[in-house]
C-alpha positions in Angstrom: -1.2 -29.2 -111.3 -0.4 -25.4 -111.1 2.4 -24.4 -109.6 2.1 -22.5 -106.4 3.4 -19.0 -105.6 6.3 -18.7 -102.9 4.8 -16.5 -99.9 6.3 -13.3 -99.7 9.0 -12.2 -97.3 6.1 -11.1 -94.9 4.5 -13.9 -94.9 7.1 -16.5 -94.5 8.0 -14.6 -91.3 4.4 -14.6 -89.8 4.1 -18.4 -90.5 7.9 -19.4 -89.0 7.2 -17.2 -85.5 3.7 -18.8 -85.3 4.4 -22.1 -86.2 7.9 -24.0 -85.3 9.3 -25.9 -87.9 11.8 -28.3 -85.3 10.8 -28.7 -81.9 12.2 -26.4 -78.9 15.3 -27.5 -77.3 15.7 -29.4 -74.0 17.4 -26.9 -70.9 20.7 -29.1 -70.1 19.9 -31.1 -67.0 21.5 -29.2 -63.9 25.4 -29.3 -63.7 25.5 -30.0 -60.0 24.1 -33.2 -60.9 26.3 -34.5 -63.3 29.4 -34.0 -61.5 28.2 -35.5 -58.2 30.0 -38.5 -59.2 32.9 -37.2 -60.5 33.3 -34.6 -57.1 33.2 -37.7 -54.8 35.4 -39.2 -56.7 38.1 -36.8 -56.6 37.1 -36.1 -52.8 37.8 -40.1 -52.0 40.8 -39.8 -53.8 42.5 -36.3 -52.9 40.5 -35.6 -48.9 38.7 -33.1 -48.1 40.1 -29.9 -48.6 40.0 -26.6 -47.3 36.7 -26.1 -46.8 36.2 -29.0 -44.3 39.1 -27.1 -43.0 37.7 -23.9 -42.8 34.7 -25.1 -41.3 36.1 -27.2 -38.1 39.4 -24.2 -38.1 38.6 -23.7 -34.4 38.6 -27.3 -33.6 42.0 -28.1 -35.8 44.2 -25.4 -34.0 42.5 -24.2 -31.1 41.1 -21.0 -30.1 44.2 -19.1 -29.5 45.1 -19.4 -32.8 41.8 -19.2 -34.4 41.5 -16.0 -33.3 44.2 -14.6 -34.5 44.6 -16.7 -38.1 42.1 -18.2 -40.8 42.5 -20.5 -43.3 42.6 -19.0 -47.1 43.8 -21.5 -49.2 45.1 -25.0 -49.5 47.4 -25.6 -52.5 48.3 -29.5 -53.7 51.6 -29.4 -54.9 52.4 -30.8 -58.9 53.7 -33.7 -59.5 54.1 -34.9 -55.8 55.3 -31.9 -55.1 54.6 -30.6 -51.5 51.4 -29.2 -50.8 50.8 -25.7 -48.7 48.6 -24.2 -46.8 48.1 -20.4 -47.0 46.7 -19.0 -43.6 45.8 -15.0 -43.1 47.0 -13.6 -39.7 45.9 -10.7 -38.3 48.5 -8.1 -37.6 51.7 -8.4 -35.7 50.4 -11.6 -34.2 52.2 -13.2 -37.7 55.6 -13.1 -35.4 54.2 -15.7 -33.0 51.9 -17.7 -35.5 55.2 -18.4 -37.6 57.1 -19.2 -34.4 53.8 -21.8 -33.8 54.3 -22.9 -37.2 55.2 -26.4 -37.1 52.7 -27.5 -34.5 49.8 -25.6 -36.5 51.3 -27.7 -39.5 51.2 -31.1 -36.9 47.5 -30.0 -36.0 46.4 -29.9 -39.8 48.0 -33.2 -40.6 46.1 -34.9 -37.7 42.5 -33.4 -39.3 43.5 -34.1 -43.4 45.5 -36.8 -43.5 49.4 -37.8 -42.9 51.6 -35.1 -44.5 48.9 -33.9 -46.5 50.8 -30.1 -46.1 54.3 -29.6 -46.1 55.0 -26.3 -45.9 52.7 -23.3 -44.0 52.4 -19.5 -45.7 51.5 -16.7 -43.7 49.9 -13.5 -45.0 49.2 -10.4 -43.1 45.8 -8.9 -43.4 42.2 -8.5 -41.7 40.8 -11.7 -41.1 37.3 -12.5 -42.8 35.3 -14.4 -39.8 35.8 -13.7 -36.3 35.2 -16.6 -33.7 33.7 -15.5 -31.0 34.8 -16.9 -27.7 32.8 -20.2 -26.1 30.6 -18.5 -23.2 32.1 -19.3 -20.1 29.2 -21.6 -17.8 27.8 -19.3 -15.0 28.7 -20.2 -11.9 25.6 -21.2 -9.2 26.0 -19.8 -6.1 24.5 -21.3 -3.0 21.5 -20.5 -1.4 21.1 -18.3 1.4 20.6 -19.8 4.5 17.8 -19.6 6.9 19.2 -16.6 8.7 19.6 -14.2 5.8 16.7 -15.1 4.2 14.5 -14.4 7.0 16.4 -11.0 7.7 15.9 -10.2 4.1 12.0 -11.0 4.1 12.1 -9.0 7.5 13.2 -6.2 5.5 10.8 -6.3 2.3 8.2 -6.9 4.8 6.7 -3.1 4.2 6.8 -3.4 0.4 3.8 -3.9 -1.2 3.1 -7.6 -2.7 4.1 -7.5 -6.7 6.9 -7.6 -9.6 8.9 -5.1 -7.3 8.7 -6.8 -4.0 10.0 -9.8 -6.0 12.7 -8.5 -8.5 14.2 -7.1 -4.7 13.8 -10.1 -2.7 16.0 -12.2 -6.1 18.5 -9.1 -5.9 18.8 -8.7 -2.3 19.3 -12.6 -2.5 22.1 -11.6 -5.3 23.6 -9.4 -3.3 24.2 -11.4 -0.5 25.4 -14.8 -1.8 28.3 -12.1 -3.6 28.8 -11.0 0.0 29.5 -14.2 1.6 31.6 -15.5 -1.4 33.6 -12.4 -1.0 34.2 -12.3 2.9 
């Protein structure tokens, strides 16, 4: 048997990028995945952290304060050490949150967990979120009675049928019940 010539430099590099000599690597499976376990583990163990607190802030303090403060970070302390919570308070409003201090810190160990923060640190600065104020529930008013509602008809009684005719019957009607609730 002859021997056979080695393929040139040219050639070896056409046949390796059209043929592969090991077979193409696997993408790792997604991280998220893997630690699933290990994150509920630690969240059994340790609670749930700052940003079950950030998301129920209104709810732990109330809206007085959530309106003036936000939750920014929630630091375990080492070696049993105590733990703190780091809150950003917008502008001179700091004076009264730190006078507050102590039932904000009462209000936060009722949501994570007995003394589960220790100590509270307040930092000046604009907040990131803004909570917007629960809409106050309209009040009804009562109907009319018989007697203004016939002297308001009395008076539309001109206008021509239509969107008009009605929009001033339901703001006549408006104006009215704000009359009597008035006087």
């Amino acid at each position: 048997m002859a021997p056979r010539d080695l393929p040139t430099t040219q050639e070896a590099l056409r046949i390796l990028t059209a043929k592969r000599t090991r077979p193409q690597r696997r993408p790792p499976p997604p991280l998220g995945r893997a630690l699933n376990k290990t994150l509920k583990a630690f969240d059994a163990k340790f609670g749930q952290g700052s940003g079950a607190l950030e998301a129920r802030w209104r709810e732990v303090v109330g809206a007085e304060i959530a309106k003036r403060t936000e939750p920014v970070k929630l630091t375990r302390g080492r070696n049993g050490g105590p733990s703190s919570l780091e809150i950003r308070v917008a502008g001179p409003a700091a004076a009264i949150i730190q006078h507050q201090a102590q039932e904000i810190l009462a209000r936060v160990n009722l949501f994570l967990g007995a003394e589960a923060v220790q100590k509270l640190r307040i930092v000046q600065g604009p907040l990131q979120k803004t909570y917007e104020p629960a809409a106050k529930p309209r009040r009804r008013l009562p109907p009319l009675d018989a007697a203004a509602e016939a002297g308001l008809a009395q008076d539309l009684a001109k206008a021509p049928d239509g969107k008009l005719k009605t929009a001033l019957l339901a703001l006549g009607r408006g104006v009215l019940r704000q009359r009597r609730t008035i006087d």
